[in-house]
Residue, then its C-alpha position, 0 to 999 in steps of 0.5 A: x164226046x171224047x171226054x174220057x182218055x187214058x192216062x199216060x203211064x207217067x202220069x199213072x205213076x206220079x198218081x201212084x207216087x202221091x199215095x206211097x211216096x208222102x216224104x224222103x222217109x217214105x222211100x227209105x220205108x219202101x227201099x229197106x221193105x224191098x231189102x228185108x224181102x230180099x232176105x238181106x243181112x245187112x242194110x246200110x242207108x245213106x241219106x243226104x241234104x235231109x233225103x232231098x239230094x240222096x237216099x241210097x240203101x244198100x243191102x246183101x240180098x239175093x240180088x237181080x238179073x237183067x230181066x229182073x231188073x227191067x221189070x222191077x221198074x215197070x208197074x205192079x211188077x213183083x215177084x212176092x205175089x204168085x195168084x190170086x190166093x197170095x193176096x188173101x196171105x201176105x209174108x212179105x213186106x211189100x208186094x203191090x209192086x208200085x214202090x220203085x215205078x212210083x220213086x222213078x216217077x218223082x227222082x232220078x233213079x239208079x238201081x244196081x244189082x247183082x246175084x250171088x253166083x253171077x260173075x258180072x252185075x246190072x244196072x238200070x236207070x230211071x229219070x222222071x220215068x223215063x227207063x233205060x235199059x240195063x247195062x253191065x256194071x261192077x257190083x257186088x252180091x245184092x242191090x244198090x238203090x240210089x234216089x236223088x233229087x226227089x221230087x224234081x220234076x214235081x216242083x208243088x211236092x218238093x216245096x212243102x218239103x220241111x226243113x232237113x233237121x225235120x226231114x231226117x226226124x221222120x227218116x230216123x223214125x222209119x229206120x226205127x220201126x224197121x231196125x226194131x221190128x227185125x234185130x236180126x239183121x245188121x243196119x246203118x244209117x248216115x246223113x251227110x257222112x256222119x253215121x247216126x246208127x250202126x246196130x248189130x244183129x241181135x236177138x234181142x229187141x231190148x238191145x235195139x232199144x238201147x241203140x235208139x233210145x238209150x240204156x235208161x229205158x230198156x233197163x227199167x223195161x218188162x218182158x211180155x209173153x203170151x200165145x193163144x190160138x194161132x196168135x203170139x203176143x211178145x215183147x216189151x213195156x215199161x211201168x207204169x212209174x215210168x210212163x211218159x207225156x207222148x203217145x208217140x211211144x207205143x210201138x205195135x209191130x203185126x209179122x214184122x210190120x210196123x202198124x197202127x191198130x185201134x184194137x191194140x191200142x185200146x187193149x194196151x190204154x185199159x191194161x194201163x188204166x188207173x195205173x197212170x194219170x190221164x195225160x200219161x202214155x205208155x212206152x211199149x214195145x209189142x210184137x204179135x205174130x199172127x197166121x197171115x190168113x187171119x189178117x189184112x195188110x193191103x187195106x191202106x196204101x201205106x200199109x199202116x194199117x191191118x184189118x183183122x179176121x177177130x178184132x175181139x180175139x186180138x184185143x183180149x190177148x193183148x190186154x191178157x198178156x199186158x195184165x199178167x205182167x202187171x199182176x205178176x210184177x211190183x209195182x210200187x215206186x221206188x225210192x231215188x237215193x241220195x246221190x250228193x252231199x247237198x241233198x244230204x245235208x239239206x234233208x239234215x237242215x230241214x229236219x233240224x229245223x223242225x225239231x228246234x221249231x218243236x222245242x220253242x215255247x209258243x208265245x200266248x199273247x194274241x192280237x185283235x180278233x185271236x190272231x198273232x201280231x205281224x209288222x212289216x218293216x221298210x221295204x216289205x221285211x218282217x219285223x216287229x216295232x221299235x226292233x231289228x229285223x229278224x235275221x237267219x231266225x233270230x232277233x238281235x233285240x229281243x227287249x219289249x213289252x208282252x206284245x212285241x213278244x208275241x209279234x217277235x214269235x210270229x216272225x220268228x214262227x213265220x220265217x222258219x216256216x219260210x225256211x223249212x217249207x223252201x226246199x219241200x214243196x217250192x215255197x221259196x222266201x220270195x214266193x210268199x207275199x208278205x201280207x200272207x206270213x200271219x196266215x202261215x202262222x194262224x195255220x199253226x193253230x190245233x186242229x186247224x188241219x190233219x192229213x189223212x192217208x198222206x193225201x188228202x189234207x181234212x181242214x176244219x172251217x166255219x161252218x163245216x169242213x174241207x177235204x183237200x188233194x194236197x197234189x191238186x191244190x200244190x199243182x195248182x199254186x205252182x202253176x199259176x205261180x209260174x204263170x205269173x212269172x212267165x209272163x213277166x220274164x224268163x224263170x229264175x235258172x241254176x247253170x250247171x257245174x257240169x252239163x247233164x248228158x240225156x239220151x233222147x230220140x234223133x227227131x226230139x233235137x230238132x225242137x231245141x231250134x223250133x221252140x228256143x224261145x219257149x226254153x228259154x223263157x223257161x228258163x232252161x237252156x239246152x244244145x245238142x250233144x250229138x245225134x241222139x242226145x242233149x247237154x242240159x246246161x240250165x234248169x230253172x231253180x223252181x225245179x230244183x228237186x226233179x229228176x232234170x234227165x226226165x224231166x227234159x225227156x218228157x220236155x221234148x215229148x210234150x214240144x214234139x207234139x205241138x209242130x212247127x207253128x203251135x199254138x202259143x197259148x196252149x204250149x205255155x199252158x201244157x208246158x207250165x202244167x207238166x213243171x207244176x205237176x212234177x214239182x207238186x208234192x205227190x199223193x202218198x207224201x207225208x207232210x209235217x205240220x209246217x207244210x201243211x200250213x204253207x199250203x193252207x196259206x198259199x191256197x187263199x190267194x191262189x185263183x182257181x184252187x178249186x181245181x187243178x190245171x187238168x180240171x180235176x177238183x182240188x176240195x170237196x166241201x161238207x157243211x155242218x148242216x149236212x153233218x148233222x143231217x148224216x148223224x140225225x141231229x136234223 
């Protein structure tokens, strides 16, 4: 028949270049392996139009002769693997031999080389797999490897290829997992001859975590040590206070190899659970050295993933040594301190006003049905007829019958609840409807509610009684609060005196330009500030009292993770829920009698208060029925 023919072997590589040869970063993943193997002190990568035109890497390792050099362009050709019994215990990080044919088969490839010792270096070039032969040249002890115009020849691969702000994101990430899995060797990292990274040898990896991600994480992280039979487990976490909103942190090195691994992964989500919310991920930083006969790299093509001889051993020392650290460390929040005079003196105002609140006398005169009496003037003020409206907490005409009185109160009573409430839980003047401020004020009633255990608010109804999670019904005012607002136009914004530095990975700046519109809409304004940091210039006043360098960090997390076309509904969504859910009071907060009333208040108009944005209940209700039936009345 003739149906079966054998593929050309350029044809067998550019198959091969699919599998291993994914995006620009890929080659910087295959060309540093190849480095490190070559036992190289220093690696220096140059990139160029986002890995499109160049990505050269360059090192001081042993090094190649001509004969060497000739092979290391043909396929399956590598000097790491000896016989079969190699295959089953790999100490290298590359070894299949594809890497360098499958990149000359999609580039034009140039690689230069020289051993030490030798007087004279070689240099061998490869154009869409066509191989020349080696050639003479000046080079200096270890290997030049230059890649450019990828994808050329593959016209379909090099259209799906994103932009190179994207492209240089997934660079940066590769040249990451690689610097931090081997500190003891000297990296650099260039694009368009701006150096992003120029790291040091060292021999600590919590260095190589401030290079990249800054001093604020790697100060706040903690140690993990712990060695069983045959396997170690090193490295570092974070708190669980300091957990952020993507789970792209959680790095896993296997001997030296960045790795994907479910059984680590789930080891390291039951050491942190019920030590941080569901939608929380934590920032690890896990190094386990196992001997290489009791795992299998060359399971995926990428080598991303590892098999293990006993999965269940692996997963036990990870937990174990992640639990001991824990139980071995404080863990409780710690207190931010005052860091400006306006906090300070708002802090002052908000307890002076509770205390002039608390020596007023309460007026007795009520009005229809036992509620205080409540006007509203012109233009939806407060105030009480045949009088001034009240102003900064007073009355300029305070004559009038024993009713007006009792209305002058409920004003008063009601503004300075505005007042005090505006900086605690994010009930500014102009959030509160005017038809709510008499149900500020009933919410003042004896008995109407206490809060137990500083998080759960116990309010007595009807015909029984409600347990609230004060943080799940505030999550959830605010959030439809801000959804209202949104959706109307942008949020209310503060510029800053001066603009906040935050030190966030190279592939979080790329969203400023993808979702400038979601930020904006936020009302948050920032610009790149460099190759690993940002200048918030705007945050919205909602958001006042958060910490904005944190709050931009886990931002960009959460936006990273949406892409390029996201779906626009649930980004609002996830975005919202992450402002409400830090602007929310936390549980453990105490609150005071007033700010238990404006949230009392603010619930009944609130849709869906039975639950909060995540879906967890906000109230349980008891019935007196139910009551009586506990205590045998029934």
């Amino acid at each position: 028949m003739g149906q079966i023919r054998k593929l050309s072997p350029a044809l067998v590589n550019r198959i091969a270049a699919g599998e291993c040869v994914e995006r620009p970063a890929s080659v910087v993943k295959e060309l540093v392996e190849n480095a490190l193997d070559a036992g190289a002190g220093r690696i220096d990568v140059c990139i160029g139009d986002g890995g499109r035109g160049l990505i050269a890497v360059v090192d001081d390792g042993c090094g190649m002769d001509a004969t060497d050099l000739a092979l290391c362009v043909q396929p399956h050709a590598t000097s790491k693997l000896s016989d079969d019994d190699d295959l089953f215990s790999i100490h290298t990080m590359g070894f299949r031999g594809e890497a360098l044919p499958s990149i000359g088969a999609v580039s034009r490839l140039r690689v230069a080389s020289r051993p030490r010792g030798c007087q004279v270096g070689h240099m061998i070039d490869v154009e869409a797999g066509e191989i020349s032969s080696p050639q003479p040249c000046a080079a200096p002890p270890g290997t030049s490897v230059e890649v450019r115009d990828l994808f050329y020849c593959v016209p379909a691969r090099r259209k799906f290829l994103r932009t190179n702000q994207t492209e240089m994101g997934h660079i940066t990430e590769q040249f990451a997992r690689l610097a931090l899995a081997h500190p003891g060797v000297d990296f650099s990292l260039r694009h368009q001859e701006r150096q992003l990274h120029r790291l040091a040898a060292t021999g600590d990896c919590r260095q190589r975590v401030a290079d990249f991600y800054g001093p604020e994480l790697a100060d706040v992280l903690l140690p993990v040590q712990r060695e069983g039979d045959g396997l170690r487990v090193s490295g570092y976490v974070v708190p669980p206070a300091h957990c952020r909103r993507s789970s792209k942190w959680e790095y896993v090195f296997v001997n030296g190899r960045y790795v994907r691994d479910r059984f680590a992964s789930h080891a390291i989500k039951e050491a942190y659970r019920s030590l941080i919310k569901p939608d929380e991920y934590p920032v690890v930083f896990l190094f386990i050295t196992i001997d290489p006969a009791h795992v299998d790299v060359n399971v995926h093509p990428t080598k991303i993933e590892v098999r293990w001889r006993d999965s269940n051993y692996v997963h036990a020392q990870v937990l174990a040594a992640l639990r001991e650290r824990f139980l071995s460390t404080n863990l409780d929040r710690t207190l931010r301190p005052v860091t400006s005079p306006d906090e300070d003196d708002h802090r002052e105002r908000v307890r002076q006003a509770m205390v002039d609140f608390f020596r007023k006398p309460v007026a007795a005169d009520m009005g229809p049905g036992g509620r205080l009496s409540v006007g509203r003037g012109s233009g939806g003020t407060l105030s009480r007829p045949g009088a001034e409206s009240a102003v900064d907490g007073g009355l300029q005409d305070t004559q009038g019958s024993g009713q007006e009185l009792a209305e002058i109160s409920g004003v008063e009573r009601a503004q300075e609840l505005r007042a005090i409430v505006e900086g605690r839980i994010g009930v500014g003047t102009s959030d509160i409807a005017d038809e709510q401020a008499d149900l500020l004020v009933r919410g003042l009633t004896p008995n109407r509610a206490i809060q137990i255990h500083n998080t759960y608010l116990v309010v007595e109804t009807e015909d029984g009684l409600t347990i609230i999670d004060q943080h799940a019904l505030h999550e959830r005012i605010l959030y439809e609060e801000l959804r209202r607002r949104v959706a109307e136009r942008p949020l209310e914004s503060q510029r800053l005196l001066l603009p906040v530095l935050v030190s966030v990975p190279a592939d979080r700046i790329e969203v400023l330009e993808t979702h400038s519109d979601t930020l904006s809409r936020l009302g948050i304004d920032l610009a790149p500030a460099g190759p690993q940091s940002v200048a918030l210039h705007a945050f919205p006043t909602l958001l006042e009292r958060i910490e904005p360098s944190e709050f931009v960090r886990d931002l960009l997390d959460l936006l990273s993770e949406q892409g390029h076309r996201p779906n626009l509904e649930s980004l609002v969504h996830d975005v919202l829920d992450m402002m409400a859910c830090k602007a929310a009071v936390k549980a453990g907060d105490p609150l005071t009698p007033e700010e238990i009333a404006a949230l009392l208040a603010r619930r009944e108009p609130c849709e869906r208060s039975s639950h909060c944005p995540h879906g967890r209940p906000s109230a349980l209700r008891l019935s007196l029925r139910d009551l009586e039936r506990q205590f045998k009345r029934r």
